[in-house]
C-alpha positions in Angstrom: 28.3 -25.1 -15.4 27.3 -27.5 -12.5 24.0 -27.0 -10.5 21.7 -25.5 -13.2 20.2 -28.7 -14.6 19.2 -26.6 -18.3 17.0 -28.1 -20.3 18.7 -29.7 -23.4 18.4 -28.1 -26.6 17.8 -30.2 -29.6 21.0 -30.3 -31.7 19.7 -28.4 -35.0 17.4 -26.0 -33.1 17.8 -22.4 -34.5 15.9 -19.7 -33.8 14.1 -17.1 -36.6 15.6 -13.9 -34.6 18.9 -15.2 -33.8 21.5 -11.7 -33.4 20.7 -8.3 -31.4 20.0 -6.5 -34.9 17.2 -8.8 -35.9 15.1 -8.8 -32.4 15.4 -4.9 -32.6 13.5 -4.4 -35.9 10.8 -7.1 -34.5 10.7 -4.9 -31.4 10.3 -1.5 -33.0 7.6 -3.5 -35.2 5.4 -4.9 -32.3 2.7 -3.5 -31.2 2.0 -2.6 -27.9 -1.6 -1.3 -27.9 -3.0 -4.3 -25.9 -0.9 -5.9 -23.3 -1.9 -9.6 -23.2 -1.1 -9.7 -27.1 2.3 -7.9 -26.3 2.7 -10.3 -23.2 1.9 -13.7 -25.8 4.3 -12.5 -28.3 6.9 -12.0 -25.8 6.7 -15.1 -24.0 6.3 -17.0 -28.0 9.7 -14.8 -28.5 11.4 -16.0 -25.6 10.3 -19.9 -26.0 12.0 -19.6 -29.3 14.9 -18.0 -28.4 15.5 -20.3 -25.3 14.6 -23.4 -27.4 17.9 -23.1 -29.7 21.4 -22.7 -30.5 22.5 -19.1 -30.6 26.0 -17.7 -30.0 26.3 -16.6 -26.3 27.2 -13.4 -26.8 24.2 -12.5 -29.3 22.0 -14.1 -26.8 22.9 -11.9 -24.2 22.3 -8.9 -26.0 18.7 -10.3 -27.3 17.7 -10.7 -23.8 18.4 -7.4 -22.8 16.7 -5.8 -25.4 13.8 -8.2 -24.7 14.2 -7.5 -20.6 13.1 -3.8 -20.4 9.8 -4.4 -22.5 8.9 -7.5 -20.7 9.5 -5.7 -17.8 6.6 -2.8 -19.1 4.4 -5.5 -19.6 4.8 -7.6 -16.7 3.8 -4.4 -14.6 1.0 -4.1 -16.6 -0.6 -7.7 -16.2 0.3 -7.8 -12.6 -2.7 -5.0 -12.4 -4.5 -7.3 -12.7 -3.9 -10.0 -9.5 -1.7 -7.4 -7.4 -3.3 -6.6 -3.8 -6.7 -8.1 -5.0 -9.0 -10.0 -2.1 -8.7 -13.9 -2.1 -9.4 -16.4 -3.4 -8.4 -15.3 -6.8 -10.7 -16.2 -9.7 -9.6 -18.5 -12.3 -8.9 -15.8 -14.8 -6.5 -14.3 -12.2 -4.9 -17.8 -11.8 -4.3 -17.9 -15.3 -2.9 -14.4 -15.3 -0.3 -14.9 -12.2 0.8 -18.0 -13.9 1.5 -16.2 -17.4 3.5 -13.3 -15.9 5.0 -16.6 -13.1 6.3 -18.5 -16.7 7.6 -15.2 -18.8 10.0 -14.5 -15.8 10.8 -17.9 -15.6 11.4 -18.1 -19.3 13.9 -14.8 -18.6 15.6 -16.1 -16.5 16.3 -19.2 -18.3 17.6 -17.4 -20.8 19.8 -15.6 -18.6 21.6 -18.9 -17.7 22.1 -19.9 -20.8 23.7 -17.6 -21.8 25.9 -18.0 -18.1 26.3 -21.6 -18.8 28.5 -20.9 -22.0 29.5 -17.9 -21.2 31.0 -19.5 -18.2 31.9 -22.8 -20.2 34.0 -21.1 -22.6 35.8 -18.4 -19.7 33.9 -15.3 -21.4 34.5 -12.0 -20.0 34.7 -11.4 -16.7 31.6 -8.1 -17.0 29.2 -10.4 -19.3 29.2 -13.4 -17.1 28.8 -10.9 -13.8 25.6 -9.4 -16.0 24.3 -12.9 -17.4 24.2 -14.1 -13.6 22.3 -11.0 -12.2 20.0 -10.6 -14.7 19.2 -14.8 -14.1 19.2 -13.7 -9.9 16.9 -10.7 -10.9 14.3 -12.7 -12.9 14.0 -14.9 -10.1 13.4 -12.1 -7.9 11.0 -10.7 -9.8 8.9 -13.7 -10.2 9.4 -14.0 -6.1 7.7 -9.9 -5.7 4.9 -11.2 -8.1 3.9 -13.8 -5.4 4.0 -11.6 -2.7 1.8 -9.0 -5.1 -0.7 -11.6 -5.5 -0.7 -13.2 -1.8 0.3 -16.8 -3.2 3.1 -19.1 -1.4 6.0 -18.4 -3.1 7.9 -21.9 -4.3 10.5 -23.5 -2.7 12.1 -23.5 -5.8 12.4 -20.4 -7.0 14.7 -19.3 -3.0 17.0 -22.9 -4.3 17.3 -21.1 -7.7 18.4 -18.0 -6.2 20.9 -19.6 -3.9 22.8 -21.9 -6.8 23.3 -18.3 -8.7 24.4 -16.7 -5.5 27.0 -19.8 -5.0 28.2 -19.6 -8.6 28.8 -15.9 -8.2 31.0 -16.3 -5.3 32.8 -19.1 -7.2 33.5 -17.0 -9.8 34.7 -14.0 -7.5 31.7 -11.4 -9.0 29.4 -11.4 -6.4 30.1 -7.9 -5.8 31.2 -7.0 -9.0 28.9 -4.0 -10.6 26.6 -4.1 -13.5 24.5 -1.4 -15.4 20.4 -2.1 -14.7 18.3 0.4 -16.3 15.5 -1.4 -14.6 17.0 -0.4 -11.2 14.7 2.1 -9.2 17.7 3.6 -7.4 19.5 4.8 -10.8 22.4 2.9 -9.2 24.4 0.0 -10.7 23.8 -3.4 -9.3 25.8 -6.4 -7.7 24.4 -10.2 -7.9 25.0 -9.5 -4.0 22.8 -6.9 -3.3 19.8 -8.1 -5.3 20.6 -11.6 -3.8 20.1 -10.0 -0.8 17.1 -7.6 -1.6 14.8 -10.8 -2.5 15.8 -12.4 0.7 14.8 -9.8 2.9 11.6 -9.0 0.9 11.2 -13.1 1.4 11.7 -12.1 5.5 9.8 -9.5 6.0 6.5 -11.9 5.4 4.5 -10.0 2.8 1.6 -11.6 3.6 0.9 -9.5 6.4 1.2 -6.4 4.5 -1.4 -4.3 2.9 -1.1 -4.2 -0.9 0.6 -0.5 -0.6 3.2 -1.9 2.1 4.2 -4.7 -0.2 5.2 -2.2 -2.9 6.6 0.2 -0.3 9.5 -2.5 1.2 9.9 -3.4 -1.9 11.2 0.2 -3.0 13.0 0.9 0.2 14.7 -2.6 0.0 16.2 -1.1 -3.1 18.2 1.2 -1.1 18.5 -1.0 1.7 19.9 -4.1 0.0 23.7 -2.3 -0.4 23.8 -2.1 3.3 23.8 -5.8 3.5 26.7 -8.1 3.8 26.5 -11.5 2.8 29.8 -13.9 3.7 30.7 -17.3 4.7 31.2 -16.6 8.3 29.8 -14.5 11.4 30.1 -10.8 11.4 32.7 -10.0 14.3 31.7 -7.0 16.6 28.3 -6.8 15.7 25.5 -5.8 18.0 22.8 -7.4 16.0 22.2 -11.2 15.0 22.8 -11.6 11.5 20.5 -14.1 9.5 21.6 -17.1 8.5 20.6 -18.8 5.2 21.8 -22.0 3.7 22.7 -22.2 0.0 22.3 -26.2 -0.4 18.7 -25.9 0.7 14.5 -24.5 -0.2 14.4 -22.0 2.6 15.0 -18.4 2.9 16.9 -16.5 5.2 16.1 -17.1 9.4 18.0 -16.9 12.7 17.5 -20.4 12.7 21.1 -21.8 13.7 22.9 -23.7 11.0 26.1 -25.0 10.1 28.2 -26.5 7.4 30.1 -25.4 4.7 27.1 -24.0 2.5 26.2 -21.8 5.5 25.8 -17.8 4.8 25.5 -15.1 7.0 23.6 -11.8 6.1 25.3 -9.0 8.4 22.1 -6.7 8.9 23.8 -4.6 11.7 23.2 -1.3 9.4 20.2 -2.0 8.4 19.7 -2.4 12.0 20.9 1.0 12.8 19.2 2.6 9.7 15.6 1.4 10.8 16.3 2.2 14.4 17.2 5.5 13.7 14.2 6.4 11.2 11.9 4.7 13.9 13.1 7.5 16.3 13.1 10.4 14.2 9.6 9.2 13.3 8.7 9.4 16.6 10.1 12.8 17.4 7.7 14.4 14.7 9.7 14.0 11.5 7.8 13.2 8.3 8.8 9.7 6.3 10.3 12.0 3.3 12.2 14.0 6.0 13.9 10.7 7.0 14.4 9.3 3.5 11.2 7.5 2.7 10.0 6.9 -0.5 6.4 7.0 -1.1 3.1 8.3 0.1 2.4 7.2 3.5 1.3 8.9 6.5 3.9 8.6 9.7 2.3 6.0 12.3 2.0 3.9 8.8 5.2 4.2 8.0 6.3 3.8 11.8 4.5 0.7 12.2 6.1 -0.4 9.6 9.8 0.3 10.2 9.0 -1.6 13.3 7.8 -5.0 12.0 10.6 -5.0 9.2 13.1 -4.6 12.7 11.2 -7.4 14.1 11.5 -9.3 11.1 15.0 -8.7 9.9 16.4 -7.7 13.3 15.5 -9.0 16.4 16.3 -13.0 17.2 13.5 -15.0 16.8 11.0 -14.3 20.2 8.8 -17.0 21.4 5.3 -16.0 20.6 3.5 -14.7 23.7 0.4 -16.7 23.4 1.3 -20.6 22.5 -0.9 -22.4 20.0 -2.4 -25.5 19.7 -3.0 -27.6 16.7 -7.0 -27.9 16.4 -7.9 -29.5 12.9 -11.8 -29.0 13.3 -14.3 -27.7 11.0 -15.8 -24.2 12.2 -18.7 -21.9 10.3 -17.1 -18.4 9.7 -18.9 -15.7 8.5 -17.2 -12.1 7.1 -18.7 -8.3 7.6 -20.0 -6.8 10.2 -23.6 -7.0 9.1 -23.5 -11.2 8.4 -21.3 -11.3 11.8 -23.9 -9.1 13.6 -27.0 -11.4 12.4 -25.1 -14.7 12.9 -23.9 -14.3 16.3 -28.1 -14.3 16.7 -28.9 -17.1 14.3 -30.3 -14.5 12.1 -28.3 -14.7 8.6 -32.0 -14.5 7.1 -32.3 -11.2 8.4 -28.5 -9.9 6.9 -30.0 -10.4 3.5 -33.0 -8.4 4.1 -30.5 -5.6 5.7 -28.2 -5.9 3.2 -30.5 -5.3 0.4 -30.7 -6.9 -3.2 -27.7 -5.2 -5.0 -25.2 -7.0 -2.4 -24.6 -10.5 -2.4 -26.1 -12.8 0.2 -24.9 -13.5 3.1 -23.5 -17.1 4.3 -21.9 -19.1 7.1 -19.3 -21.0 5.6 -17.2 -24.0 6.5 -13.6 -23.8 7.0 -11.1 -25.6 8.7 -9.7 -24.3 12.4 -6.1 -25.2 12.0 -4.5 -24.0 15.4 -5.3 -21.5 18.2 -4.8 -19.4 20.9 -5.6 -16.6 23.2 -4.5 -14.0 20.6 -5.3 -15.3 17.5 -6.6 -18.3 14.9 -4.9 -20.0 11.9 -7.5 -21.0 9.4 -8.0 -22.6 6.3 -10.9 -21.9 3.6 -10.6 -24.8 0.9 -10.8 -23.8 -2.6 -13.8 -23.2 -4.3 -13.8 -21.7 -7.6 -17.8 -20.6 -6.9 -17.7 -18.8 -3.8 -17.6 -15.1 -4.6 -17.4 -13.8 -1.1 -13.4 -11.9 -1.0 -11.5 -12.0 1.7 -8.5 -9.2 2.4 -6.9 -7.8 5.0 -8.3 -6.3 8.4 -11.4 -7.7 7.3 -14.0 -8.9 10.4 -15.0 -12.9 10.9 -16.8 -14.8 13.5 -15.8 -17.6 14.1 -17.7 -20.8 16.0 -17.1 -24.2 16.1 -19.5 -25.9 13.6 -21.6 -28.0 16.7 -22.5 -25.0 18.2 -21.2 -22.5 20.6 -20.0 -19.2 21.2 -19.0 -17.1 18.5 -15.6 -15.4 18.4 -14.8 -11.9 16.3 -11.5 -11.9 15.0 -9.7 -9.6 12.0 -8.1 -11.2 9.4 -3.9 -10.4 10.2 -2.3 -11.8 7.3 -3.7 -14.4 4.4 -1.8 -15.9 1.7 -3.1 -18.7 -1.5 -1.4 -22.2 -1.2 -0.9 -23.4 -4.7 -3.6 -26.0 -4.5 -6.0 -22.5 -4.7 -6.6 -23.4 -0.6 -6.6 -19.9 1.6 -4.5 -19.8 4.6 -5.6 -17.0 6.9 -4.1 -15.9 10.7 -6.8 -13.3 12.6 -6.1 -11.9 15.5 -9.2 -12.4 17.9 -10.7 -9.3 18.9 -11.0 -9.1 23.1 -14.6 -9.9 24.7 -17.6 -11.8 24.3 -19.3 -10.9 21.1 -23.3 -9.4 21.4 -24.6 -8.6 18.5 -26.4 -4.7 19.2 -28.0 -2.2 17.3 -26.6 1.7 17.8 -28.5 4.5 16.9 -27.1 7.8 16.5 -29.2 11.4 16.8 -26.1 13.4 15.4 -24.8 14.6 13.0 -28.0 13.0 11.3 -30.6 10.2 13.1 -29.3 6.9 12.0 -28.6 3.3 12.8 -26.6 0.3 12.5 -25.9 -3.2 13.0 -23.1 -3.1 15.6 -21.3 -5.9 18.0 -20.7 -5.8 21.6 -17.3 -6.8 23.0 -17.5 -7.8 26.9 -15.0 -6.5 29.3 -11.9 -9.3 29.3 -9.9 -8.7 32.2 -7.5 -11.5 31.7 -6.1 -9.0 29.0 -6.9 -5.9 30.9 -9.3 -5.0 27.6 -12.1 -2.6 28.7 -15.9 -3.2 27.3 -15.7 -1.8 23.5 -17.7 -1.6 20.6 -17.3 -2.8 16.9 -19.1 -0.5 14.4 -18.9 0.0 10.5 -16.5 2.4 8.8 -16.9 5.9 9.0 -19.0 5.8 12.4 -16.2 6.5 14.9 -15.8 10.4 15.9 -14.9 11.1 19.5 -17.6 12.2 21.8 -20.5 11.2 19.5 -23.5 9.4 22.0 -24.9 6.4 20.5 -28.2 4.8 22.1 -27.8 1.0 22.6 -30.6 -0.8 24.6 -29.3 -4.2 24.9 -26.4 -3.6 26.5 -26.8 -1.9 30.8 -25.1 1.6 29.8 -27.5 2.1 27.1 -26.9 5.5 26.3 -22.5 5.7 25.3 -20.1 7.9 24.6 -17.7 6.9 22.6 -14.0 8.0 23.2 -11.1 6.2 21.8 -10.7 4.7 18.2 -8.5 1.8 19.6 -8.1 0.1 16.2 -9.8 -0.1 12.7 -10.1 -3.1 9.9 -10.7 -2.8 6.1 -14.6 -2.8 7.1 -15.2 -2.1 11.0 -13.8 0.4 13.4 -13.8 -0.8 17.5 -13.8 2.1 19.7 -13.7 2.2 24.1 -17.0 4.4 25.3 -18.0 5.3 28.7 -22.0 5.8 29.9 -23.3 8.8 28.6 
């Protein structure tokens, strides 16, 4: 078969577990108390198996007696980088890349058992199953990236395409196949999980809280059969479809393209399916009421709906804010307490406030990689001793390292290149940034390191005021002498990050 590129097997390479009986008894003899053992003997398994000459047939059925428990497993060490704060520790480096190579060694598998299969005209069902079970491992190893917030590679989306091409080739593209693995209970198509990985690719998990990742996922499993894939423009449609192109590294866009290779992914139900839950949403229904999986409350789940339309939907808007490139070195700090003392020169005094038992707070030195009015792309260059996480909604200042103002921003979305370097976007928080203290006389005397956000009119963003979690509760008076209204009343919770909650007041 053209386009895989296999590696070659050496000519009198055999394999100690070489037919579907044999790989059952070492299954049913392998224990699977401890799942790092279970994940090494798999992956040792599978390096055998893929290293030698075994009739197609038998390898097809040893890899899918192997795919459901390496499936078990892979859930299991994926606990252990899925959704975590960046950057990732070495061990959990070593972990993604395990779970990265045992899907990889899958999938191999997979196509070579398509390679002869196809090579010698097998049946029509085994080589429909051989090339979505490669697609699938690919897919798979694609949702393990997102889990762990790391680029995904380039060459895992050219992978996917050259199975997708050959499954059109061969006329099965649509063609069902049992998948026990499948969430739905439904068969599957190479078409329809094809499509599933692309839009999960789309919907830029990056920006997604580790729930919402998992969540898209699942819905995408019912989603995916309502996407079209074909070689030219849907006719009639309402809604752009999304282009991708098979001889290339990219995923799926409304980037225009042309040329023989050139697919088009009709999402005009999906686009009537989200825009219909969006709207039912609204009118008071409940996600399970309109076919939701999961446990998420409604203005999650509408928020949601509404950046997957804006993802997989709507033609590509300009942004509203333009950026410019930067490339300058600026001292961030994260938390509200280290942001509070900083914006005073005071990080001495965040240790003292923090206490002992939490670790010290720093200014650190990243790179400013673009800006603009809304928002700031950064970069934090690895460094395998820094133990300070970083995860969504979380609050940084930001100033330029030769001085200056200092900005608050929440981190919107963050991702780990492969060189271990973290890419972060934040969304700059309205107002010029006073660091305050707010003391409360109910429901108990307390106080707090808070921060001050000026009045911005070019934004039309009142005068707010960034507190920790849990402070927020309508009407509650705070006393804050450095700012004129000293005595507040807070009234609206206008937004709230994984650490801080910013809320409008007016003068008690």
């Amino acid at each position: 078969m053209s386009g895989l590129d296999l590696p070659q097997i050496a000519p009198n390479a055999r394999a100690s577990c070489d037919d579907a009986a044999t790989c059952a008894e070492w299954l049913a003899s392998l224990p699977r108390l401890n799942a790092a053992t279970t994940h090494a003997a798999l992956a040792a398994r599978l390096e055998e198996l893929n290293g030698a000459h075994v009739a197609a047939a038998e390898r097809l059925a040893i890899l899918e007696l192997l795919r459901g428990p390496i499936a078990d497993v892979q859930i299991e060490q994926a606990k252990k980088f899925a959704g975590k704060p960046l950057p990732h520790s070495p061990q959990r480096r070593e972990i993604l890349a395990s779970v990265t190579a045992l899907w990889d060694a899958l999938g191999l598998g997979y196509q070579r058992a398509l390679q002869a299969l196809a090579a010698m005209n097998g049946d029509r069902a085994s080589i429909a199953l051989a090339c979505h079970r490669a697609i699938d491992a690919t897919a798979r190893t694609m949702l393990a990236h997102a889990h762990a917030y790391v680029q995904p590679r380039p060459t895992d989306l050219a992978r996917l395409h050259r199975l997708y091409a050959f499954a059109e080739q061969r006329g099965i593209a649509v063609q069902p196949v049992p998948d026990r693995l499948s969430r739905t209970g439904r068969s599957c198509t190479v078409t329809r999980t094809y499509a599933q990985a692309l839009l999960l690719d789309a919907s830029s998990p990056r920006e997604r809280r580790p729930e919402h990742v998992e969540l898209v996922d699942r819905w995408l499993g019912h989603w995916a059969p309502k996407i079209a894939v074909s070689p030219s423009a849907p006719r009639g449609s309402s809604t752009t479809p999304m282009l991708v192109d098979l001889a290339t590294e990219s995923g799926a866009s409304r980037r225009e393209r042309t040329g023989p290779t050139v697919r088009f992914l009709d999402v005009s139900e999906i686009s009537r399916s989200l825009a219909k839950r969006v709207h039912a949403i609204k009118q008071g229904k409940t996600p399970a009421e309109v076919g939701l999986e999961g446990d998420v409350e409604p203005q999650e789940a509408l928020a949601l709906l509404v950046a997957l339309y804006r993802h997989w939907c709507e033609d590509q808007p300009r942004r509203a804010h333009e950026r410019r490139n930067v490339n300058a070195p600026v001292c961030v700090c994260t938390g509200i307490t280290a942001t509070h003392f900083a914006l005073g020169d005071r990080l001495a005094d965040a240790n003292a406030a923090a206490g002992a038992a939490l670790p010290p707070a720093s200014s650190e030195t990243w790179v400013l990689r673009d800006e603009s009015i809304a928002g700031v792309g950064l970069i934090r260059r690895r460094d395998d001793s820094r133990a300070a996480p970083l995860g969504h909604g979380q609050l940084l200042m930001v100033r330029p390292e030769a001085g200056g103002a200092g900005m608050l921003a929440a981190v919107q979305w963050l991702q780990e290149a492969p060189d271990g370097d973290l890419h972060v976007g934040a969304r700059i928080l309205p107002g010029i940034a006073q660091p305050v203290t707010a003391r409360a006389a109910e429901p108990q005397e307390s106080e707090t390191q808070a921060i001050a956000l000026s009045a911005l009119a070019a934004l039309a963003a009142p005068p707010t005021i960034v507190l920790p979690r849990g402070w927020f509760a309508p009407g509650r008076v705070l006393n804050i002498p450095e700012i004129p209204a000293s005595r507040v009343r807070l009234t609206s919770l206008l937004e709230h990050g994984s650490d801080f909650e910013r809320a409008s007041f007016d003068p008690a």
